[in-house]
N, CA, C and O of each residue as an XYZ file, in Angstrom:
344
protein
N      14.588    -23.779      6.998
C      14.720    -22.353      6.764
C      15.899    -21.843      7.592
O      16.390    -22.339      8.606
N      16.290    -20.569      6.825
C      17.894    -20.528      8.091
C      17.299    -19.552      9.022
O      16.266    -18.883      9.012
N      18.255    -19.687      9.798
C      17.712    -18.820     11.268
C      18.084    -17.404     11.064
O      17.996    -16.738     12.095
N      18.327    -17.008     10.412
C      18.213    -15.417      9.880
C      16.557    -15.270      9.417
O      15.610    -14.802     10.049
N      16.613    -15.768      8.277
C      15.293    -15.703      7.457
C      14.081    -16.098      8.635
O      13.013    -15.493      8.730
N      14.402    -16.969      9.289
C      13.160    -17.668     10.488
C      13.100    -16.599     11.208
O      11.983    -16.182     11.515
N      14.386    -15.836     11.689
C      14.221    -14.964     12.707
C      13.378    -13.232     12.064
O      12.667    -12.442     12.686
N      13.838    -13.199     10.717
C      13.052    -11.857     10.586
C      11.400    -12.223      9.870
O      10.697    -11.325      9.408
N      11.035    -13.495      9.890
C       9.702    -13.852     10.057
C       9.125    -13.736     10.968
O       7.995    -13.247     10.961
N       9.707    -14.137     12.002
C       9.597    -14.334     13.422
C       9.257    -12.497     13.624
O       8.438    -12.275     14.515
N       9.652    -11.586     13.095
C       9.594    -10.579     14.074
C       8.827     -9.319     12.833
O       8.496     -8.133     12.825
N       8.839    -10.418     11.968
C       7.824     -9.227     10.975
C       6.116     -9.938     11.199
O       5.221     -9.233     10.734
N       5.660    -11.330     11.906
C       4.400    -11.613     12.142
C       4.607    -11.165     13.348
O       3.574    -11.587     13.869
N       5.244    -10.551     14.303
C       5.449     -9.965     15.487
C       4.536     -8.588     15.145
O       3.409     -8.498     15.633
N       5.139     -7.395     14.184
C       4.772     -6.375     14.049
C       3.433     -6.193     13.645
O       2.738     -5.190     13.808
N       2.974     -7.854     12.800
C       1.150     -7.600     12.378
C       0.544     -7.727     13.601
O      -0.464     -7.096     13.916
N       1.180     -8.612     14.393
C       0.497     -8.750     15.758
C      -0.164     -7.684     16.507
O      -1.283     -7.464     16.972
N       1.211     -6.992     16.424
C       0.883     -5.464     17.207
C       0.083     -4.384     16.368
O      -0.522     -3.474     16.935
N       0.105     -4.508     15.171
C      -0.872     -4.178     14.521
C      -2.462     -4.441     14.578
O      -3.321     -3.598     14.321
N      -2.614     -5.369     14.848
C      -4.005     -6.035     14.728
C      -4.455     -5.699     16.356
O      -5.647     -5.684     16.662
N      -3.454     -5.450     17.290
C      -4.043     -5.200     18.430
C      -4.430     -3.498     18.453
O      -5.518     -3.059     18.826
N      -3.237     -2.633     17.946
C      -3.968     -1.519     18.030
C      -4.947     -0.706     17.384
O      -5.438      0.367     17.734
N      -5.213     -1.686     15.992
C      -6.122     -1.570     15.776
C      -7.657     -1.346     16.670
O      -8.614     -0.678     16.279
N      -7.540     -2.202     18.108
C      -8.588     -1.993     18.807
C      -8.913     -0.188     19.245
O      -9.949      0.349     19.634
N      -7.883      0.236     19.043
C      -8.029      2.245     19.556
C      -9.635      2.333     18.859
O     -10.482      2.555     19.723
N      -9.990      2.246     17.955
C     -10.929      3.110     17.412
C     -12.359      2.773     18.201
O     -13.274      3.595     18.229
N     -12.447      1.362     18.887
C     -13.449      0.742     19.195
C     -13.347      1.521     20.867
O     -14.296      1.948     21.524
N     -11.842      1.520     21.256
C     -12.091      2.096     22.495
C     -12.954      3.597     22.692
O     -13.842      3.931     23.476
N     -12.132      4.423     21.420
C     -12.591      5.721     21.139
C     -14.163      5.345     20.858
O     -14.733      6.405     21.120
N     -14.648      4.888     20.668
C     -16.244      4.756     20.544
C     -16.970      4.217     21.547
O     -18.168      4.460     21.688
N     -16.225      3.362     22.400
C     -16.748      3.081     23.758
C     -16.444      4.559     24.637
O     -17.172      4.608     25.629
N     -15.775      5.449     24.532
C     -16.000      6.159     25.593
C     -16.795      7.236     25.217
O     -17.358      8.015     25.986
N     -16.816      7.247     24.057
C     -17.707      8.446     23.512
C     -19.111      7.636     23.689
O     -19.886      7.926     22.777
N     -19.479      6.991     24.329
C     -20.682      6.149     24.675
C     -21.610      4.916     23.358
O     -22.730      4.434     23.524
N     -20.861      4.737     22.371
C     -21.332      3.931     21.682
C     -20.795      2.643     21.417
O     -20.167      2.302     20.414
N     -21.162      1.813     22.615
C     -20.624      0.867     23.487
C     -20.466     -0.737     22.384
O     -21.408     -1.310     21.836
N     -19.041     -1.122     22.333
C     -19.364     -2.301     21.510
C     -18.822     -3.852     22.168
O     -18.205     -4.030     23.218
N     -19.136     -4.547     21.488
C     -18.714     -6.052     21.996
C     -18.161     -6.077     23.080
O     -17.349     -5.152     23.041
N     -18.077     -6.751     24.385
C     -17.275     -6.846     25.278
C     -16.557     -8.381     25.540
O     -15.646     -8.600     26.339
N     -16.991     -9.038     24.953
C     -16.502    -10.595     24.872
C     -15.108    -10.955     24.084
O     -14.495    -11.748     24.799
N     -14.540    -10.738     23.157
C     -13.989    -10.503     22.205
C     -12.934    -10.146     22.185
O     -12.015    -10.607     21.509
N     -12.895     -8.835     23.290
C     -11.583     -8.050     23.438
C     -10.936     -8.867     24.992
O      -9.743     -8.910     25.294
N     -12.073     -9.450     25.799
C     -11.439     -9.979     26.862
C     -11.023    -11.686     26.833
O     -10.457    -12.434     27.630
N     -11.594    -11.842     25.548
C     -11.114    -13.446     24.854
C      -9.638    -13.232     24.360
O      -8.692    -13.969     24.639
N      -9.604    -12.289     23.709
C      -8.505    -11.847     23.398
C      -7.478    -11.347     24.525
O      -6.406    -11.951     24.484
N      -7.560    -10.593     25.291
C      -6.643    -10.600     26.371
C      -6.400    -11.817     27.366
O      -5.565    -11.736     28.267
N      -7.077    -12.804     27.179
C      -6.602    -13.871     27.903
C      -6.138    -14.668     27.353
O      -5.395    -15.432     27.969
N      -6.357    -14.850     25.989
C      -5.289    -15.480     24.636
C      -4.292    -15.131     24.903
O      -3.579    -16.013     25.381
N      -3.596    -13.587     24.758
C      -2.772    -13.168     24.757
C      -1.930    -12.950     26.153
O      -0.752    -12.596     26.194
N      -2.752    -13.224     27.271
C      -1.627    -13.337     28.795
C      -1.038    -14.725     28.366
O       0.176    -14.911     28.456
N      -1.914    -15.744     27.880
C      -1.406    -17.095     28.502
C      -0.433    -17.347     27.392
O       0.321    -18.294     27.615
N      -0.289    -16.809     26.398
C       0.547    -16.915     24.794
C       2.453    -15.769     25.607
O       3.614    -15.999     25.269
N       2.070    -14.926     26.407
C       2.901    -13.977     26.705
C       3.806    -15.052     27.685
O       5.036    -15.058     27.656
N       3.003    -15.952     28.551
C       3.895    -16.359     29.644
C       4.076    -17.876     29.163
O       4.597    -18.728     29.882
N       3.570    -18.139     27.814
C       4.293    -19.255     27.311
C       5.807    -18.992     27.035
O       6.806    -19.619     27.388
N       5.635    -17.726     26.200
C       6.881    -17.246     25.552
C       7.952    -17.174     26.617
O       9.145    -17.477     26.641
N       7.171    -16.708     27.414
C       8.585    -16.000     28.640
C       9.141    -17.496     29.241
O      10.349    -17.723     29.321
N       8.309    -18.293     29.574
C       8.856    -19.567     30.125
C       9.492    -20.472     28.952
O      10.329    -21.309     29.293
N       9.317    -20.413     28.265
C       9.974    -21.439     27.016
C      11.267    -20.863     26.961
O      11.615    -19.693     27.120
N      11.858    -21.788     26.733
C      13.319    -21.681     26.685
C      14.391    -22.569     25.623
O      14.589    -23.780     25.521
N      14.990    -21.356     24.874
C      15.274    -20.221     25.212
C      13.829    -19.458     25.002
O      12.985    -20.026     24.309
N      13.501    -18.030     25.658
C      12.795    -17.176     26.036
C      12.255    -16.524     24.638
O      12.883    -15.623     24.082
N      10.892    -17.120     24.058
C      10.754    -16.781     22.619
C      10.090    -15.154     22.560
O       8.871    -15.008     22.644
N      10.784    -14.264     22.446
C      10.302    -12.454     22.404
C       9.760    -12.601     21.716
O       8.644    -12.924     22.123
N       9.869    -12.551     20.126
C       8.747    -12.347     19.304
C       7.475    -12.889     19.575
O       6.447    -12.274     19.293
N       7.479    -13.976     20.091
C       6.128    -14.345     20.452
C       5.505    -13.768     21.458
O       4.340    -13.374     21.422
N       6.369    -13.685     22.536
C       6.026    -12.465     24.203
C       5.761    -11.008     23.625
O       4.740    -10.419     23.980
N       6.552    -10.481     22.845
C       6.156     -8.822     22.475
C       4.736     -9.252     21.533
O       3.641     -9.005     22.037
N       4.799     -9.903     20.148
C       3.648    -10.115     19.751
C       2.272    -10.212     20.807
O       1.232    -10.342     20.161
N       2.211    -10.200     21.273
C       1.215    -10.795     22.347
C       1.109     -9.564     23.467
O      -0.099     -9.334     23.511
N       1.565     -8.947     24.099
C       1.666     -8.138     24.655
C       0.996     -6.499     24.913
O       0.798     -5.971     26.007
N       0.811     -6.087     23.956
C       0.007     -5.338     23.285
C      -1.481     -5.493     23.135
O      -2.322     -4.595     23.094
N      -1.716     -7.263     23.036
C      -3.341     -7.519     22.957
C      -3.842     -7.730     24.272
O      -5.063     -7.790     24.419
N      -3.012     -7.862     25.341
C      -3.537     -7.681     26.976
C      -3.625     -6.358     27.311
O      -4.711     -6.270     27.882
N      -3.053     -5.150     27.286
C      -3.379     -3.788     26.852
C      -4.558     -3.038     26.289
O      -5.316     -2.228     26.821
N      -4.499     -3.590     24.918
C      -5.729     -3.291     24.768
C      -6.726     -3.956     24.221
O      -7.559     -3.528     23.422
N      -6.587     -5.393     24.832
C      -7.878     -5.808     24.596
C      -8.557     -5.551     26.402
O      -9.710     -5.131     26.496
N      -8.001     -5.749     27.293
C      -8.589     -5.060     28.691
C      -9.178     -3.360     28.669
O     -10.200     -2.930     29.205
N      -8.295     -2.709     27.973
C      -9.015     -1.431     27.888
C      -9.921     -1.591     26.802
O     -10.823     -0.764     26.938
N     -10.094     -2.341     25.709
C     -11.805     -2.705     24.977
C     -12.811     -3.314     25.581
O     -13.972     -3.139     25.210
N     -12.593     -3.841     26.250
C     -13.346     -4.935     27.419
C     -13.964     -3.621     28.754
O     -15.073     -3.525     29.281
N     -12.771     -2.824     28.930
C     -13.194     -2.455     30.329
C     -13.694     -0.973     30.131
O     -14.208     -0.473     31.132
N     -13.637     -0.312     29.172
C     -14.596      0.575     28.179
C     -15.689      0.144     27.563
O     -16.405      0.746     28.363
N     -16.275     -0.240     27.024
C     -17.315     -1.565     26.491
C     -18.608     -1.773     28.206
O     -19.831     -1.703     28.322
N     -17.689     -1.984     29.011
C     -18.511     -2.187     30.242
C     -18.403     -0.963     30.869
O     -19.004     -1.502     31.798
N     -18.266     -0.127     31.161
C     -18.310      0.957     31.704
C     -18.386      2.503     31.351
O     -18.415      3.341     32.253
Protein backbone atom coordinates (compact mmCIF):
# COMPACT_ATOMS: atom_id res chain seq x y z
CA UNK A 1 0.00 0.00 0.00
CA UNK A 2 1.63 3.49 -0.61
CA UNK A 3 2.48 5.52 2.25
CA UNK A 4 0.06 8.23 1.50
CA UNK A 5 -2.93 5.87 1.39
CA UNK A 6 -1.26 3.85 4.67
CA UNK A 7 -0.81 7.14 6.21
CA UNK A 8 -4.48 8.54 5.87
CA UNK A 9 -5.63 5.01 7.17
CA UNK A 10 -3.41 5.36 9.72
CA UNK A 11 -5.10 8.56 10.91
CA UNK A 12 -8.73 7.99 9.88
CA UNK A 13 -8.69 4.50 12.45
CA UNK A 14 -6.99 7.18 14.66
CA UNK A 15 -10.23 9.41 14.63
CA UNK A 16 -12.66 6.09 15.37
CA UNK A 17 -10.37 5.60 18.15
CA UNK A 18 -11.10 8.82 19.62
CA UNK A 19 -14.43 8.30 18.88
CA UNK A 20 -15.10 5.17 20.63
CA UNK A 21 -13.37 6.70 23.64
CA UNK A 22 -15.60 9.63 23.96
CA UNK A 23 -18.17 7.92 23.55
CA UNK A 24 -17.55 6.97 27.32
CA UNK A 25 -19.12 10.89 28.32
CA UNK A 26 -22.56 9.55 28.63
CA UNK A 27 -21.64 6.70 31.11
CA UNK A 28 -19.63 9.30 33.05
CA UNK A 29 -22.73 11.66 32.98
CA UNK A 30 -24.67 8.79 34.61
CA UNK A 31 -22.11 7.91 37.07
CA UNK A 32 -22.28 11.25 38.58
CA UNK A 33 -25.78 11.71 38.45
CA UNK A 34 -25.54 8.53 40.76
CA UNK A 35 -26.48 5.68 38.46
CA UNK A 36 -23.30 3.99 38.85
CA UNK A 37 -22.00 1.62 35.98
CA UNK A 38 -19.26 -0.97 35.26
CA UNK A 39 -16.02 -0.08 36.74
CA UNK A 40 -13.75 -2.81 35.27
CA UNK A 41 -13.94 -2.03 31.70
CA UNK A 42 -13.16 1.54 31.61
CA UNK A 43 -9.96 0.85 33.78
CA UNK A 44 -9.06 -2.26 31.41
CA UNK A 45 -9.30 0.08 28.98
CA UNK A 46 -7.13 2.79 30.34
CA UNK A 47 -4.38 0.51 30.89
CA UNK A 48 -4.69 -0.87 27.28
CA UNK A 49 -4.44 2.38 26.24
CA UNK A 50 -1.26 3.80 28.60
CA UNK A 51 0.77 0.80 27.55
CA UNK A 52 -0.42 1.11 23.54
CA UNK A 53 0.46 5.20 24.09
CA UNK A 54 4.12 4.49 25.29
CA UNK A 55 4.55 1.79 22.73
CA UNK A 56 3.89 4.39 20.15
CA UNK A 57 6.04 7.04 21.69
CA UNK A 58 9.05 4.63 22.01
CA UNK A 59 8.87 2.97 18.60
CA UNK A 60 10.75 4.48 16.24
CA UNK A 61 10.19 6.36 14.17
CA UNK A 62 7.57 7.71 16.89
CA UNK A 63 4.12 6.14 15.60
CA UNK A 64 1.34 9.37 16.51
CA UNK A 65 -1.48 7.90 15.11
CA UNK A 66 -1.21 5.15 17.24
CA UNK A 67 -0.06 7.51 20.52
CA UNK A 68 -3.03 10.13 19.78
CA UNK A 69 -5.40 7.11 19.01
CA UNK A 70 -4.88 5.87 22.37
CA UNK A 71 -4.71 8.81 24.35
CA UNK A 72 -8.03 9.88 24.83
CA UNK A 73 -8.97 6.25 26.25
CA UNK A 74 -6.58 6.96 29.42
CA UNK A 75 -8.72 10.18 29.94
CA UNK A 76 -11.60 8.84 29.88
CA UNK A 77 -11.56 5.61 30.62
CA UNK A 78 -9.93 6.80 34.33
CA UNK A 79 -12.67 9.34 34.64
CA UNK A 80 -15.32 6.13 33.90
CA UNK A 81 -13.52 4.07 36.31
CA UNK A 82 -13.06 6.85 38.90
CA UNK A 83 -16.83 8.06 38.67
CA UNK A 84 -18.24 4.48 38.66
CA UNK A 85 -16.34 4.22 42.16
CA UNK A 86 -17.09 7.22 43.73
Amino acid sequence: MEDKKLATLGWGATCMSVAMYVAYIPQIIGNLEGDKGDWIQPLVASINCTLWVIYGMLYSPRDWPLAVANMPGIVFGLLAFSTALF
